[in-house]
Chimera marker file (.cmm) of the C-alpha trace (Angstrom):
<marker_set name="trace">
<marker id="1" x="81.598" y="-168.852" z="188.085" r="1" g="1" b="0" radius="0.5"/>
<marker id="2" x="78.517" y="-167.509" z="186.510" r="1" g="1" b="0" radius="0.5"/>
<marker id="3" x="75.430" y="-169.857" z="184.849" r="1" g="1" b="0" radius="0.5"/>
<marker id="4" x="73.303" y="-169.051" z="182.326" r="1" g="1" b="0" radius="0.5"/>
<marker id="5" x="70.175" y="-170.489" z="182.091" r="1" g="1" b="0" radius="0.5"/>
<marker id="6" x="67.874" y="-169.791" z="178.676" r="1" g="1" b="0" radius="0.5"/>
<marker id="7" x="64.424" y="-171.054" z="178.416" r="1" g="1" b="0" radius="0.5"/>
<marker id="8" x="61.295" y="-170.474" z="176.580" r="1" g="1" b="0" radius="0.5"/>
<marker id="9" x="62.251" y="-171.658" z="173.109" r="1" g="1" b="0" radius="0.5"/>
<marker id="10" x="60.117" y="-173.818" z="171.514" r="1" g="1" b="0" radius="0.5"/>
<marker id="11" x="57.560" y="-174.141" z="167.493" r="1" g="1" b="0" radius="0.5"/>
<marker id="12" x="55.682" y="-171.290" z="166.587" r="1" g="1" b="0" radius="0.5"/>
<marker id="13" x="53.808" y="-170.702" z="163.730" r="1" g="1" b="0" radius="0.5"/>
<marker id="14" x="55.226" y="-167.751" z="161.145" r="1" g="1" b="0" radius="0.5"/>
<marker id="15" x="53.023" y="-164.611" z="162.326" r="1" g="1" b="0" radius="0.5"/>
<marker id="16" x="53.508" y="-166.046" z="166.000" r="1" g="1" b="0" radius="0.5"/>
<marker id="17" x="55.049" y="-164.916" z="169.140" r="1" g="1" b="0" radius="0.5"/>
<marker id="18" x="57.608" y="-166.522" z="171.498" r="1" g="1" b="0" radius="0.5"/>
<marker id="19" x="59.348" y="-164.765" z="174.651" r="1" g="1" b="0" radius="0.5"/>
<marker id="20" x="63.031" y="-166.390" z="175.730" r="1" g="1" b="0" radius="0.5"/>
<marker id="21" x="64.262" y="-165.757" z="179.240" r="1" g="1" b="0" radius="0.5"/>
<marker id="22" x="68.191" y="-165.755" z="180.385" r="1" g="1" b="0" radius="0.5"/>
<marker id="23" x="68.676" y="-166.144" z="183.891" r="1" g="1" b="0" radius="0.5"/>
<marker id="24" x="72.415" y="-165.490" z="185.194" r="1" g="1" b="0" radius="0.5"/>
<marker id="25" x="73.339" y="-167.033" z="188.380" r="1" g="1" b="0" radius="0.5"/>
<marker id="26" x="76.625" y="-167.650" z="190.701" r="1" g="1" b="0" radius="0.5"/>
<marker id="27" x="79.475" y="-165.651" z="191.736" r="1" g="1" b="0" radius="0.5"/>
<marker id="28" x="78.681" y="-161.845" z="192.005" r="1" g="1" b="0" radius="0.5"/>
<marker id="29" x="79.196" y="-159.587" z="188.769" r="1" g="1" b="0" radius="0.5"/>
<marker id="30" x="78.398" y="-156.405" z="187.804" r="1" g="1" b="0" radius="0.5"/>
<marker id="31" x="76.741" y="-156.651" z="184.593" r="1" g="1" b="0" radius="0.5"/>
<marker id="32" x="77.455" y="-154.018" z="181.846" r="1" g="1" b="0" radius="0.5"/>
<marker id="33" x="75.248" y="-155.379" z="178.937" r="1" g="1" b="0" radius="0.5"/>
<marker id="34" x="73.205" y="-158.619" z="178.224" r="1" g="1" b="0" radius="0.5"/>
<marker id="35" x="72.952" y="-159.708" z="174.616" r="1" g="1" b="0" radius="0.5"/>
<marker id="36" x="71.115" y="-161.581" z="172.191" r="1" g="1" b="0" radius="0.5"/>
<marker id="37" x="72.738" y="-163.413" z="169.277" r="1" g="1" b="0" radius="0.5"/>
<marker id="38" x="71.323" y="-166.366" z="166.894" r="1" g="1" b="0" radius="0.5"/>
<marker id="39" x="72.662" y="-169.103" z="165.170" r="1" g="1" b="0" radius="0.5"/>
<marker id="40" x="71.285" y="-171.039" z="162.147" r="1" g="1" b="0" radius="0.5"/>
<marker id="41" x="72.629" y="-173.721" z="160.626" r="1" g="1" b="0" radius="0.5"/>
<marker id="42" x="76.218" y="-173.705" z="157.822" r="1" g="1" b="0" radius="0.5"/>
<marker id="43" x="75.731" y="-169.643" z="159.103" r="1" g="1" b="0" radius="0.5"/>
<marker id="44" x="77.554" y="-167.232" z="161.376" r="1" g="1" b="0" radius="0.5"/>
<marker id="45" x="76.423" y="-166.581" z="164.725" r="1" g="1" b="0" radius="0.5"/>
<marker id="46" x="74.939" y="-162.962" z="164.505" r="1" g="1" b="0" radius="0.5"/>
<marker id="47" x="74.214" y="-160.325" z="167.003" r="1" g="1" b="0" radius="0.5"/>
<marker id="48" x="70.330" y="-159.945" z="167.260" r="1" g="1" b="0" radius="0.5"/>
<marker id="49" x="69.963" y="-157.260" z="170.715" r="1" g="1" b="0" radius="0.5"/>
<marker id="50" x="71.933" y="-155.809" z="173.280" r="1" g="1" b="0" radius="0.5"/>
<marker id="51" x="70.734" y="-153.868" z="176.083" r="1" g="1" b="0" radius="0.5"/>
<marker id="52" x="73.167" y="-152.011" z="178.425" r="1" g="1" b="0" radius="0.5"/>
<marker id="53" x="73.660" y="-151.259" z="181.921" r="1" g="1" b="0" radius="0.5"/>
<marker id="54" x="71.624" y="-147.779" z="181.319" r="1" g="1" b="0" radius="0.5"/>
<marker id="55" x="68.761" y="-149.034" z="179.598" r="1" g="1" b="0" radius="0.5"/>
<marker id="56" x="70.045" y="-148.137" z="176.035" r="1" g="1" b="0" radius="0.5"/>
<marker id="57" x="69.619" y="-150.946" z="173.411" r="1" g="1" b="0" radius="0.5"/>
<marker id="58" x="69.898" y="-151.933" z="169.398" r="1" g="1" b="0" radius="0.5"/>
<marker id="59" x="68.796" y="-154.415" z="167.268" r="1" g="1" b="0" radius="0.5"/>
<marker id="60" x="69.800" y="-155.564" z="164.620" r="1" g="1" b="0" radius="0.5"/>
<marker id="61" x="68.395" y="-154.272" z="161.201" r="1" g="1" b="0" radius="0.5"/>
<marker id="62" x="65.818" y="-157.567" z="160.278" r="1" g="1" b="0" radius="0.5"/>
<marker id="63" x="64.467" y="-157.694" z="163.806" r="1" g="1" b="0" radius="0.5"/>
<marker id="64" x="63.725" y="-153.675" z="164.172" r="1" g="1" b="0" radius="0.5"/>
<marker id="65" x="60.257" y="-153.523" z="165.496" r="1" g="1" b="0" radius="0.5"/>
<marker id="66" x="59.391" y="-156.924" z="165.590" r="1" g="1" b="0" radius="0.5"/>
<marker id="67" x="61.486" y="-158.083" z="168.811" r="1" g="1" b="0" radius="0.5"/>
<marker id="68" x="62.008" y="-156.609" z="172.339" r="1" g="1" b="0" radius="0.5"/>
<marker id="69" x="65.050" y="-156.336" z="174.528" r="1" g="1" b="0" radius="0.5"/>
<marker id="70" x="64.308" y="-156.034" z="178.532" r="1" g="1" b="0" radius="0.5"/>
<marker id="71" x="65.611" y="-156.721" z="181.643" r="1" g="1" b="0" radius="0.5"/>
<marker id="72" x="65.104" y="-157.304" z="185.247" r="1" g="1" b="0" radius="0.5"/>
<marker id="73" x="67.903" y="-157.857" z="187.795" r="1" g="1" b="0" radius="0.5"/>
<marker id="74" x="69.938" y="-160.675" z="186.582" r="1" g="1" b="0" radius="0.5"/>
<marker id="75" x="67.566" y="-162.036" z="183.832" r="1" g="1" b="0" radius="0.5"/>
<marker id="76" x="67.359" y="-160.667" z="179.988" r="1" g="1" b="0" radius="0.5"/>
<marker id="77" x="64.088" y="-161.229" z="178.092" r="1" g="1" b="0" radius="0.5"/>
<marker id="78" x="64.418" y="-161.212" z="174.600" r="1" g="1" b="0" radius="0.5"/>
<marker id="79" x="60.233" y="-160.876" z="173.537" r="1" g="1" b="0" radius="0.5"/>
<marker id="80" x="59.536" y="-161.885" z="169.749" r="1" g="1" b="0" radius="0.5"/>
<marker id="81" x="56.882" y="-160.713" z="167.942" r="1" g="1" b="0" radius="0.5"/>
<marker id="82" x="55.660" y="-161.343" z="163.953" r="1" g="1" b="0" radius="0.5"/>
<marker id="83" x="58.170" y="-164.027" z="163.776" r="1" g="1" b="0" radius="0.5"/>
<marker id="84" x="59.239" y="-165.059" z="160.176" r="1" g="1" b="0" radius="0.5"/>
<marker id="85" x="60.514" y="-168.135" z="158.932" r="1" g="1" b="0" radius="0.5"/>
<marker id="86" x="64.489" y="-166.708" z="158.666" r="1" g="1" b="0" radius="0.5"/>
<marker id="87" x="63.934" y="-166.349" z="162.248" r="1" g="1" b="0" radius="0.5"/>
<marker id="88" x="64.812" y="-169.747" z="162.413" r="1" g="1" b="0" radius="0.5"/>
<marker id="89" x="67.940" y="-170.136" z="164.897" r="1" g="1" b="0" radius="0.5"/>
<marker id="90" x="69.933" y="-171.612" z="167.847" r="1" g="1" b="0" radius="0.5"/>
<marker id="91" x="69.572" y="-168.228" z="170.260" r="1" g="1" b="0" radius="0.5"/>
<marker id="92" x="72.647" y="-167.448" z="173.052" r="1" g="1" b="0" radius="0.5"/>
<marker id="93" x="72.513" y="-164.883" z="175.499" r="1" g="1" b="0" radius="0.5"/>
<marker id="94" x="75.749" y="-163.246" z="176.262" r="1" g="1" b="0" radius="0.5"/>
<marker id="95" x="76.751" y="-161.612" z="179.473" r="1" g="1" b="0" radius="0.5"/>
<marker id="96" x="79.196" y="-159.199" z="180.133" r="1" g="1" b="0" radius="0.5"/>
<marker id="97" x="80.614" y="-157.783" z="183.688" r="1" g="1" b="0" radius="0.5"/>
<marker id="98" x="83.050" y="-156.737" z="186.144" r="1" g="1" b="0" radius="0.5"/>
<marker id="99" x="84.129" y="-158.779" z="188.849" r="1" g="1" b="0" radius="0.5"/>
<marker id="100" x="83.433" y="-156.448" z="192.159" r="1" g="1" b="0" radius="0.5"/>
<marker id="101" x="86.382" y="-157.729" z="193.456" r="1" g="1" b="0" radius="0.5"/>
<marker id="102" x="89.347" y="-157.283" z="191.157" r="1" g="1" b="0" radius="0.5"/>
<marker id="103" x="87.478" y="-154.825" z="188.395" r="1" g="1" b="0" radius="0.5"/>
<marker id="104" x="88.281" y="-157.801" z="185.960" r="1" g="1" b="0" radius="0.5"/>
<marker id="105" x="85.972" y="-157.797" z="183.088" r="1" g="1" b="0" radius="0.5"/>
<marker id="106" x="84.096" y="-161.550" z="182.431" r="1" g="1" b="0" radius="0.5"/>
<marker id="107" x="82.056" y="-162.616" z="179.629" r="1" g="1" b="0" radius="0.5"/>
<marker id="108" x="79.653" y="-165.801" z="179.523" r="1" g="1" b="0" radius="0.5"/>
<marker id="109" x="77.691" y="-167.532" z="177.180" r="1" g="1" b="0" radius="0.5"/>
<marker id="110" x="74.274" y="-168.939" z="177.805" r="1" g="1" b="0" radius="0.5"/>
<marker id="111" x="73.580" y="-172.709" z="176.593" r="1" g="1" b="0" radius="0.5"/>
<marker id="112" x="71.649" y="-171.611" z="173.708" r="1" g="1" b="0" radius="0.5"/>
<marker id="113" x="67.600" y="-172.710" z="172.975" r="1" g="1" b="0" radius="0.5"/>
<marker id="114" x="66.238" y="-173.640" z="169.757" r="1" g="1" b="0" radius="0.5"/>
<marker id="115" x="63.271" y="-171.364" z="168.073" r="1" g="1" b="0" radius="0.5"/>
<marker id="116" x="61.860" y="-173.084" z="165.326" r="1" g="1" b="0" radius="0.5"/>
<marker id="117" x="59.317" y="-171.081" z="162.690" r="1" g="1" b="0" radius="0.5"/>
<marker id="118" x="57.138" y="-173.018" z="160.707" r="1" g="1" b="0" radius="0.5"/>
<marker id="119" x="53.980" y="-173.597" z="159.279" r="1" g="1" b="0" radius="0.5"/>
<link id1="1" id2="2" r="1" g="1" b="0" radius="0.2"/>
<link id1="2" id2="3" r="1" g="1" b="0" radius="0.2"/>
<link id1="3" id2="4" r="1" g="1" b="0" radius="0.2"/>
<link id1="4" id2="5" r="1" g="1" b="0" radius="0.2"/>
<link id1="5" id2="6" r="1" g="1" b="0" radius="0.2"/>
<link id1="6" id2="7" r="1" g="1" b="0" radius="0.2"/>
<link id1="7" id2="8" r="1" g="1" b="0" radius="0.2"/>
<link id1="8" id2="9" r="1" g="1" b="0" radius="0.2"/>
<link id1="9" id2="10" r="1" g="1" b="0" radius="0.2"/>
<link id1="10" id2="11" r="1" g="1" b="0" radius="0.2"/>
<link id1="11" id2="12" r="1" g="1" b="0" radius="0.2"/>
<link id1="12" id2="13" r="1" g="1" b="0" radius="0.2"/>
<link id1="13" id2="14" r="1" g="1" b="0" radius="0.2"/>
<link id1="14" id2="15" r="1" g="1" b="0" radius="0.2"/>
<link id1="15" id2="16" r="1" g="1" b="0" radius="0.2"/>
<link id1="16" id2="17" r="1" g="1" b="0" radius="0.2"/>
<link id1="17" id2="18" r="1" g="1" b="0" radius="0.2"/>
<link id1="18" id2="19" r="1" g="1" b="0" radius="0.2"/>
<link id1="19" id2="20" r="1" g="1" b="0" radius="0.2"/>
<link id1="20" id2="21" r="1" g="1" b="0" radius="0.2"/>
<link id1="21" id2="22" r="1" g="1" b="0" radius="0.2"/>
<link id1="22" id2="23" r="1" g="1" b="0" radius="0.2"/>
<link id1="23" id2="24" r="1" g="1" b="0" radius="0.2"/>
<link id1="24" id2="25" r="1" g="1" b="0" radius="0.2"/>
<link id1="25" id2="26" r="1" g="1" b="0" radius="0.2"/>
<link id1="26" id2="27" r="1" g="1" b="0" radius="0.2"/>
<link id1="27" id2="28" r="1" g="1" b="0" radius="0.2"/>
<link id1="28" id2="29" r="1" g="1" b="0" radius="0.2"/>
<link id1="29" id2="30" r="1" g="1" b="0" radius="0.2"/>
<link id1="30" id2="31" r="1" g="1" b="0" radius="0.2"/>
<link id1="31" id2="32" r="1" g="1" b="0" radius="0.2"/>
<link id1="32" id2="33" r="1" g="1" b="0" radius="0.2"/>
<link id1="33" id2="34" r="1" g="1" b="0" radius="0.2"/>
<link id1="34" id2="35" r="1" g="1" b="0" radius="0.2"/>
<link id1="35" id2="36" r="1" g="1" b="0" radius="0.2"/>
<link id1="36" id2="37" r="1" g="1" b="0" radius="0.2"/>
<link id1="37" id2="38" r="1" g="1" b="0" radius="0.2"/>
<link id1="38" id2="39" r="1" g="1" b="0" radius="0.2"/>
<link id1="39" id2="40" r="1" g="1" b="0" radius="0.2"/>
<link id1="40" id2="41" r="1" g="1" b="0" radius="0.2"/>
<link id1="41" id2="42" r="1" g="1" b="0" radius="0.2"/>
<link id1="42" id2="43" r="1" g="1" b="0" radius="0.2"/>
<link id1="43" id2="44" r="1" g="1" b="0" radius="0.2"/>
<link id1="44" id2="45" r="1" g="1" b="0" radius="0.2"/>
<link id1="45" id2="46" r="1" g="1" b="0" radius="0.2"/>
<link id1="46" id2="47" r="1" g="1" b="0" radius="0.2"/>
<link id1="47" id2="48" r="1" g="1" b="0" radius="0.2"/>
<link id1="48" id2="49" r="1" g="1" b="0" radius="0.2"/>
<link id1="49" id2="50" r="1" g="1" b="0" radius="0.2"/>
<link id1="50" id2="51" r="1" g="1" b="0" radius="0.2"/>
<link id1="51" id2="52" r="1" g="1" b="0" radius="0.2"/>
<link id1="52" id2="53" r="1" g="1" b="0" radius="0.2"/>
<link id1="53" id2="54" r="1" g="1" b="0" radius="0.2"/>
<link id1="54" id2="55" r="1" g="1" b="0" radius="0.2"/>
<link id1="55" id2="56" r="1" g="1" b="0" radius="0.2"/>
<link id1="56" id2="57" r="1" g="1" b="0" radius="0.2"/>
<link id1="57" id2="58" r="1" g="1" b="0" radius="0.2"/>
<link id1="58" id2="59" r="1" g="1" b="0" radius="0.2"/>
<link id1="59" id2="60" r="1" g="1" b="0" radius="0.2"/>
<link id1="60" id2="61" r="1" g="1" b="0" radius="0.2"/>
<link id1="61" id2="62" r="1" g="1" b="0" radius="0.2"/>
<link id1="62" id2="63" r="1" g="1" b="0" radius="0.2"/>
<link id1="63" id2="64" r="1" g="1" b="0" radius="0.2"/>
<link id1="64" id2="65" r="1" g="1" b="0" radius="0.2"/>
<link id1="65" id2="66" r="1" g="1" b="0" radius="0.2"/>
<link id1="66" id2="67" r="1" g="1" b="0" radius="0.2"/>
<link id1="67" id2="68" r="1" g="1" b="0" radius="0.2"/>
<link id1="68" id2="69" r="1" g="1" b="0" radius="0.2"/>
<link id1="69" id2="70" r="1" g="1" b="0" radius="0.2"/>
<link id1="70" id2="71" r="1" g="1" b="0" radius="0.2"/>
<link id1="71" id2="72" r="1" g="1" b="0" radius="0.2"/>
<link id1="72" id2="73" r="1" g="1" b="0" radius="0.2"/>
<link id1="73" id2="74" r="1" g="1" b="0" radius="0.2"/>
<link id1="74" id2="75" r="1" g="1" b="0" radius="0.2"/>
<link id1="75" id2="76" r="1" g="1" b="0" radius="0.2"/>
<link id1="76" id2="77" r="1" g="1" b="0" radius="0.2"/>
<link id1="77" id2="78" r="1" g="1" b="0" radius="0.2"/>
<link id1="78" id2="79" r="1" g="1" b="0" radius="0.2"/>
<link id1="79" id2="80" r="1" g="1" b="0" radius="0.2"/>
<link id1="80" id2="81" r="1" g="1" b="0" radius="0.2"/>
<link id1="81" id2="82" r="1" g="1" b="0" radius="0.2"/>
<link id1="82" id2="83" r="1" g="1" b="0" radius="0.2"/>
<link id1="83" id2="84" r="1" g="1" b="0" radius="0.2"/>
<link id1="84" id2="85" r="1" g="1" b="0" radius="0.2"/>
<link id1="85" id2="86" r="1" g="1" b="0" radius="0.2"/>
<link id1="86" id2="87" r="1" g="1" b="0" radius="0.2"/>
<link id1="87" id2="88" r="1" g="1" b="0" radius="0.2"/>
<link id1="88" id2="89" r="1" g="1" b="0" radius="0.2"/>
<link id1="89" id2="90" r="1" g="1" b="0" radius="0.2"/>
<link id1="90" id2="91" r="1" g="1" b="0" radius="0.2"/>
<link id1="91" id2="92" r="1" g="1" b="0" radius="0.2"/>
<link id1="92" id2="93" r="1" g="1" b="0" radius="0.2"/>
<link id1="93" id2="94" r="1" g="1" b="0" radius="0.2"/>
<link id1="94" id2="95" r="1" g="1" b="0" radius="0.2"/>
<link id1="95" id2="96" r="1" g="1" b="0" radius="0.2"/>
<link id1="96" id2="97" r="1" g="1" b="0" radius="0.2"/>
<link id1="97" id2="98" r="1" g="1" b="0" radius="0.2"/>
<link id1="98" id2="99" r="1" g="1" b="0" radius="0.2"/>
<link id1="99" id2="100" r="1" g="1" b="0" radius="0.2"/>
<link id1="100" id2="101" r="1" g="1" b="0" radius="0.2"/>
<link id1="101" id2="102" r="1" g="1" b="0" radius="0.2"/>
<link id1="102" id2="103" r="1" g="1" b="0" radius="0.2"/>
<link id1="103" id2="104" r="1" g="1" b="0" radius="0.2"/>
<link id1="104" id2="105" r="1" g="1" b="0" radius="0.2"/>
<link id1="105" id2="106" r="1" g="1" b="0" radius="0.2"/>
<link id1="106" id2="107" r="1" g="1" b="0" radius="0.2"/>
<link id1="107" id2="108" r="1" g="1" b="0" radius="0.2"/>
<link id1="108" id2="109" r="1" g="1" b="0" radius="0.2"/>
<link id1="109" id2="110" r="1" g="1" b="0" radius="0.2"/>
<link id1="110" id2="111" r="1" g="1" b="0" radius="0.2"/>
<link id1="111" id2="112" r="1" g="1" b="0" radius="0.2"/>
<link id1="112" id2="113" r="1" g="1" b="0" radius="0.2"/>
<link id1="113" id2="114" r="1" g="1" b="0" radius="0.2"/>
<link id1="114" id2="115" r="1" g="1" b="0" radius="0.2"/>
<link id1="115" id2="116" r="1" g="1" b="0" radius="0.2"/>
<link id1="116" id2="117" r="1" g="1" b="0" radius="0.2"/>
<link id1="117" id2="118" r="1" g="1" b="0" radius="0.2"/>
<link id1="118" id2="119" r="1" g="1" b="0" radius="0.2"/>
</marker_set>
């Protein structure tokens, strides 16, 4: 089993800056990509970043230029910059991998942390 660990939600001001962390821990995978989405409230859960095992990433359209995708080892950073009020959102990290064992493919969900943008 694989955890997923999110921190570094929290209030920020519109204008502001917030960085959240994902930290995947547990059985050993081989991870392909490590992704961003967002949730607000009565809406769909929407895709936000993904960056893959190469390096390549994408954003979504409203966040171009305004948020970062990184990575390092087994953790995804997801660094927010000029954030806006519609940022407003419940944000998951998703993992997904290959078991080195059985070349099954696995997908987890982190337990999401709250980013709240308000004045």
């Amino acid at each position: 089993q694989v955890q997923l660990v999110e921190s570094g939600g929290g209030l920020v001001q519109p204008g502001g800056s917030l960085r959240l962390s994902c930290a995947a821990s547990g059985s050993i995978f081989d991870i392909n990509s490590m992704e961003w989405y967002r949730q607000a409230p009565g809406k769909q859960r929407e895709l936000v970043a993904t960056i893959t095992s190469t390096g390549a990433t994408n954003y979504a359209n409203s966040v171009k230029g305004r948020f970062t995708i990184s990575r390092n080892k087994n953790t995804v950073y997801l660094q927010m910059n000029s954030l806006k009020p519609e940022d407003m959102a419940v944000y998951y990290c998703y993992v997904v991998g290959v078991s080195p064992y059985n070349g099954d493919e696995y997908a987890y969900w982190g337990q999401g942390t709250q980013v709240t943008v308000s004045s």
